[in-house]
C-alpha positions as CSV (number, residue, x, y, z in Angstrom):
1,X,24.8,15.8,24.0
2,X,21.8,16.6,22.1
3,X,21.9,17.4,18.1
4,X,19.3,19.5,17.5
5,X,19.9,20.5,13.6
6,X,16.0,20.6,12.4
7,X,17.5,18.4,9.2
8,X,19.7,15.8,11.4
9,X,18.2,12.3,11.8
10,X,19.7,12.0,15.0
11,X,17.8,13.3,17.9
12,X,20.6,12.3,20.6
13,X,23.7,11.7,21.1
14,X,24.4,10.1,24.3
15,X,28.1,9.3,25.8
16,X,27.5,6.7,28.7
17,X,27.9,7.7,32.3
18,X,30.8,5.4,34.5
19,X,29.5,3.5,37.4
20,X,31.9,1.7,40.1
21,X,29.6,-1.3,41.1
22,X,32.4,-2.2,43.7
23,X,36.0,-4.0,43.6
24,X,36.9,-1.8,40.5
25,X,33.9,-3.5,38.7
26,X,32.6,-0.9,36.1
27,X,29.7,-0.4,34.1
28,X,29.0,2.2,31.4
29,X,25.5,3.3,31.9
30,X,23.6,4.9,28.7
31,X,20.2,4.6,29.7
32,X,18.7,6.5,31.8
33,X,20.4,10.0,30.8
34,X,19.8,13.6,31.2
35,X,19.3,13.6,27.6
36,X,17.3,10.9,27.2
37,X,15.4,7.8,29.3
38,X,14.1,5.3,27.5
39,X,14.3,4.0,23.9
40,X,11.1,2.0,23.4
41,X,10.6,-0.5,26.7
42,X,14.4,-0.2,27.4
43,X,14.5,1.9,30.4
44,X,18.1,0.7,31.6
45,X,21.0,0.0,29.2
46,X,24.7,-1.0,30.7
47,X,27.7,-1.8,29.0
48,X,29.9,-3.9,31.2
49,X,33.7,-4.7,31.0
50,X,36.1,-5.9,29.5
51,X,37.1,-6.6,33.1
52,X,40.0,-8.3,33.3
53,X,39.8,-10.3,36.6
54,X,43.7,-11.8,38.0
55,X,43.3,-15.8,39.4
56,X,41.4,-16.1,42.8
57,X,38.8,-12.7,41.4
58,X,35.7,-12.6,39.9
59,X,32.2,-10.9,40.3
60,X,30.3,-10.9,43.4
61,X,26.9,-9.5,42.8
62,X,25.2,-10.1,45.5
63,X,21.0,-11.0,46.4
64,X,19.1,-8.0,45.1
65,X,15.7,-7.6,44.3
66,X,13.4,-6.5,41.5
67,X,10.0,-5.4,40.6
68,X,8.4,-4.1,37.4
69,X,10.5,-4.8,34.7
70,X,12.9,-7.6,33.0
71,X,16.2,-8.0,32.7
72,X,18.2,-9.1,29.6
73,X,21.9,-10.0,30.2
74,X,24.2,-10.5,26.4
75,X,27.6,-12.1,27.6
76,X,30.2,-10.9,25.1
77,X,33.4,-12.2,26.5
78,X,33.9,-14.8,30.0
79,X,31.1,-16.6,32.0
80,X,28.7,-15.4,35.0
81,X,26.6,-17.4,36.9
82,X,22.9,-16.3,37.6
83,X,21.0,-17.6,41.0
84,X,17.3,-16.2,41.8
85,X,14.3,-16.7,44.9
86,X,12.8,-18.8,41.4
87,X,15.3,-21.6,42.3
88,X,17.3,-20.9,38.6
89,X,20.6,-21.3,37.8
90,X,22.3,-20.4,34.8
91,X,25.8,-20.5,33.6
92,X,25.3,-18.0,30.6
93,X,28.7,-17.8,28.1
94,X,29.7,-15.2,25.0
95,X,26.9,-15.5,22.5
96,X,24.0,-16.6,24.9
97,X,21.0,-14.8,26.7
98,X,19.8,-14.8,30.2
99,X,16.1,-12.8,30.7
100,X,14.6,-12.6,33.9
101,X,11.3,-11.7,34.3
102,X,10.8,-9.9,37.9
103,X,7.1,-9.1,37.9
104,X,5.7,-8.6,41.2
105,X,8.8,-9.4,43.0
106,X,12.5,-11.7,42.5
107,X,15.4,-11.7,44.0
108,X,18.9,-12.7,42.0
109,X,22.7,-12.5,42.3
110,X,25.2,-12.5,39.9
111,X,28.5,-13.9,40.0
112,X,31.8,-15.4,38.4
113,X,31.7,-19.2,38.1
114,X,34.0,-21.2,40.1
115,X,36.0,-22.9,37.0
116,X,36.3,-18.7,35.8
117,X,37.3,-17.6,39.2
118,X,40.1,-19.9,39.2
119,X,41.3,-19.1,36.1
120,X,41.0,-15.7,36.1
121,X,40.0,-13.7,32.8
122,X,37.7,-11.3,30.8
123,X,33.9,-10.3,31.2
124,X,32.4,-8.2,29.1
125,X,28.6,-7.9,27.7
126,X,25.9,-5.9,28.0
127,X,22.4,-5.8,30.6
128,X,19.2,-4.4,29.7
129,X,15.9,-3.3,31.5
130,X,12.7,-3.4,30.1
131,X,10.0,-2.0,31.6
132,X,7.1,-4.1,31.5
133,X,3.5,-3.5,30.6
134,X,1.1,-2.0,33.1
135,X,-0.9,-5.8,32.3
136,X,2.1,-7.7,33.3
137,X,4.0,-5.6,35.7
138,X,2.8,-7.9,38.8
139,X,3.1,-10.8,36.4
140,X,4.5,-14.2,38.3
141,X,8.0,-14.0,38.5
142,X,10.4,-16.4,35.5
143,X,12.9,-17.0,33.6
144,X,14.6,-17.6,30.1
145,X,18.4,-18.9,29.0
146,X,18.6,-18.7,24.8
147,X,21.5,-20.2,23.9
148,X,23.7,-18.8,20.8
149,X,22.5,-21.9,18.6
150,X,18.8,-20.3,18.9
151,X,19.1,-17.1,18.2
152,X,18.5,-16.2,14.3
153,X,21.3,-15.0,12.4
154,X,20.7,-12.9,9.2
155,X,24.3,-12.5,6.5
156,X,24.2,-10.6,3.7
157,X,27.1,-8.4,2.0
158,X,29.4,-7.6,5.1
159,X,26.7,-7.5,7.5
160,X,25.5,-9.9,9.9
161,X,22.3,-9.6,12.1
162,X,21.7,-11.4,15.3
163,X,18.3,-11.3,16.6
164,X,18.6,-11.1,20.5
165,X,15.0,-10.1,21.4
166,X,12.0,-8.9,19.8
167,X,11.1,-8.8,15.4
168,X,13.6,-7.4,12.9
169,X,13.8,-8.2,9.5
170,X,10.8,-10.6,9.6
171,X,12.7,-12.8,11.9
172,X,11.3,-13.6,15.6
173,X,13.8,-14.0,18.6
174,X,12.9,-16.9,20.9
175,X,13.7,-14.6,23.7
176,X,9.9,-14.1,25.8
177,X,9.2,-9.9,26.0
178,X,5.9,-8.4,26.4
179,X,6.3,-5.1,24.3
180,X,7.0,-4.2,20.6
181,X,10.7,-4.2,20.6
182,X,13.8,-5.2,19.1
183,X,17.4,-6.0,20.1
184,X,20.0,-7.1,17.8
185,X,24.1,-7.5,17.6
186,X,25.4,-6.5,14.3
187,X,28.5,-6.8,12.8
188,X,29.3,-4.8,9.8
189,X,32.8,-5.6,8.0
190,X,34.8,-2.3,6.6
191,X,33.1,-0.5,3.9
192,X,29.8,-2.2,4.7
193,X,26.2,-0.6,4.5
194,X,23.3,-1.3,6.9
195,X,20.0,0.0,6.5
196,X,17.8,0.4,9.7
197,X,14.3,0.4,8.7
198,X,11.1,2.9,9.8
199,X,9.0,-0.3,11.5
200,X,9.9,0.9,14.8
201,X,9.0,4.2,16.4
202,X,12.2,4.6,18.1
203,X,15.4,3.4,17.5
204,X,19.0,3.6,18.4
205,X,22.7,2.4,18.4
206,X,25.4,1.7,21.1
207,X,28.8,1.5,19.0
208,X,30.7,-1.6,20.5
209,X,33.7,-1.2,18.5
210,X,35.0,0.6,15.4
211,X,33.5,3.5,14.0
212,X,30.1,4.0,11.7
213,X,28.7,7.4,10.1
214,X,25.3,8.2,9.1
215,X,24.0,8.8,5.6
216,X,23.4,12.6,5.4
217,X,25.3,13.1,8.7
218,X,28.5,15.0,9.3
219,X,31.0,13.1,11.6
220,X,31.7,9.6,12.7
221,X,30.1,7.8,16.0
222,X,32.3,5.6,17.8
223,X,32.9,3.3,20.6
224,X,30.9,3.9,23.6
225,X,28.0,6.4,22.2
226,X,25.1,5.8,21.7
227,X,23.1,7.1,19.1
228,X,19.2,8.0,18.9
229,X,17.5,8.4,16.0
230,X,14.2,10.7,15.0
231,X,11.2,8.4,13.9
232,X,10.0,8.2,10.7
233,X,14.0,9.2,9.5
234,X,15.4,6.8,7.0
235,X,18.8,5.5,8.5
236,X,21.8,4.1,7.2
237,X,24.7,3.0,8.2
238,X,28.4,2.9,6.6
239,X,31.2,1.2,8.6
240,X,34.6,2.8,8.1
241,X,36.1,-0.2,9.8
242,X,35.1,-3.5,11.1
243,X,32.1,-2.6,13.5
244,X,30.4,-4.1,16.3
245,X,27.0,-2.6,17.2
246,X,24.3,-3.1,19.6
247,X,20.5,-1.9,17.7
248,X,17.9,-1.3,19.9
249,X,14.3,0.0,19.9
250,X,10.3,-0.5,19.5
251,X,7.3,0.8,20.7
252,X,7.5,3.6,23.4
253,X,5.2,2.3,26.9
254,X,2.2,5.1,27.1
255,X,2.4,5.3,30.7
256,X,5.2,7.0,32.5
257,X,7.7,5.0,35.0
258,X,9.2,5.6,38.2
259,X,12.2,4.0,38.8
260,X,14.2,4.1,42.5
261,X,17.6,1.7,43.0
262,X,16.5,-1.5,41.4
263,X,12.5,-1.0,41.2
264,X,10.3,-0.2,38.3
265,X,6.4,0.8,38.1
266,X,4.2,2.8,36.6
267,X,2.5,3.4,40.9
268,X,4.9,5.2,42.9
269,X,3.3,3.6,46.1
270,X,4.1,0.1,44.8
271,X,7.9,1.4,44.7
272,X,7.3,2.3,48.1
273,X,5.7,-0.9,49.5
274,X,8.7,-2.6,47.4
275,X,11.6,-0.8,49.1
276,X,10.0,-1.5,52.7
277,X,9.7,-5.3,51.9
278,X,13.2,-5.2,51.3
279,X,14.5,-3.4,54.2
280,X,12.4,-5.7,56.2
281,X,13.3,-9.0,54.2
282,X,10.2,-9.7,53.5
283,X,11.4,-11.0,49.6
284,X,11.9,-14.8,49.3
285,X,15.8,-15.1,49.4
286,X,18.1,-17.0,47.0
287,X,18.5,-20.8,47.9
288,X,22.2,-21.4,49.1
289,X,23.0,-17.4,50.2
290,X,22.8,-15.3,52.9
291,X,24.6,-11.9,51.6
292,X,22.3,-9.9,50.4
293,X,22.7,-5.9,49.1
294,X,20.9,-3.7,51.6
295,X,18.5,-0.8,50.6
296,X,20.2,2.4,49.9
297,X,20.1,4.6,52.6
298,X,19.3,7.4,50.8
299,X,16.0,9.4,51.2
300,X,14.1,7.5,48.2
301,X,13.2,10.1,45.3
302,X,11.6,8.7,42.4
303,X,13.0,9.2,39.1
304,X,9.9,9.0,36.6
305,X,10.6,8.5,32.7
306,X,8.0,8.6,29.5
């Protein structure tokens, strides 16, 4: 849905398409959309979960690869366990960070932890893509587990701030990106206000929970949308209830992307080269597994954002 009032400050409004990844695990997927493809670097924005898995389930993502970009996994609820061709692996739980850097080339699966599997139980968080700088798009291959106790926190009248990624409010994540971005988790309790400042070209909110409206807005945005806002428009947020949001943004990348399956570059021959390593195996594999997802048998047909 677009809003295209001259005088509204929101440029899009965006309800998430539904994805079955497999075994009835689904994802919400916001970015890319007709309306819109990117906010900033974020190319890719999926809300996962709650999943409620019964004792002896879990998630079974299996070897994949990726080029071109890096991904940012926010566990709200449960535990996952990420193993890559860089010999990592992370336990990440509610509150923490995993970001891998793919660069020229990685390889990763992602999967329920033994102790959670057993159990049984909820995930539910939210994975990111950001498209990386034509300078560090065949970058070496890393990374990054921020735990909750490192991230900055900002309180202040029924609103707290935490700083996932990127600058916002003069405070620096610890998270490594390569762009002019920011990503933050903010709670607002009922009644509270929340201004989102003009340092950011673009700008936007995924509503997690409750309900906000915008100054100067008609309506009320709720769970599931997300909301993208014109630059330069001053923003601010009331919470009717207690809210849980997800704010997103920065600098839009000059150069257009393509994106096919899990590949991202701004040279559609390097998606090309990338998709026949893959279907010949030619990526290092992930110490310890032998599944691997195979390359879609589709005809591949670049999808290219600005």
């Amino acid at each position: 849905m677009t809003l295209s009032n001259s005088a509204s400050a929101i440029e899009h409004l965006i309800l998430p398409a539904v994805r079955d990844l497999g075994d009835g695990f689904k994802v919400r997927r916001a970015l890319p959309s007709a309306q819109r493809r990117t906010v900033g670097p974020f190319i890719f924005l999926d809300s996962f979960g709650p999943t409620v898995f019964k004792a002896g389930e879990g998630l079974d993502t299996r070897p994949h690869p990726h080029i071109g970009l890096s991904t940012m996994t926010y566990l709200l609820e449960g535990e996952m366990l990420h193993r890559d061709s860089e010999h990592y692996v992370q336990t990440i739980r509610p509150g923490e960070i995993n970001l891998m850097t793919a660069g020229k080339g990685i390889v990763h699966s992602e999967r329920s932890t033994e102790s959670a599997r057993q159990a049984g139980g909820t995930v539910f968080g939210f994975q990111s893509w950001l498209a990386l700088p034509v300078a560090h798009e065949e970058a070496d291959p890393g990374f990054q587990h921020v735990s909750s106790g490192e991230i900055p926190v900002i309180e202040d009248e029924g609103v707290t701030v935490r700083v996932l990624a990127g600058t916002l409010h003069d405070k620096q994540a610890p998270t490594r990106t390569f762009s002019d971005l920011f990503y933050a988790d903010v709670v607002l309790e009922a009644g509270a206000r929340y201004r989102i400042h003009k340092e950011h070209v673009e700008r936007a909110i995924y509503v997690v929970s409750g309900e906000v409206t915008v100054s100067g807005q008609d309506g009320r945005f709720g769970r599931d949308q997300l909301v993208v806002f014109k630059p330069e428009t001053e923003i601010v947020l009331s919470a009717t209830g207690m809210t849980r949001l997800i704010l997103l943004g920065g600098e839009p990348l000059p150069e257009k992307r393509h994106i096919f399956w899990n590949f991202v570059s701004s040279r559609r021959e390097r998606i090309e080269q990338a998709a026949e390593d893959w279907r010949l195996q030619r990526f290092p594999g992930v110490p310890g597994e032998h599944e691997f997802i195979p390359l879609p048998e589709t005809r591949i047909r670049l999808k290219a954002t600005v």
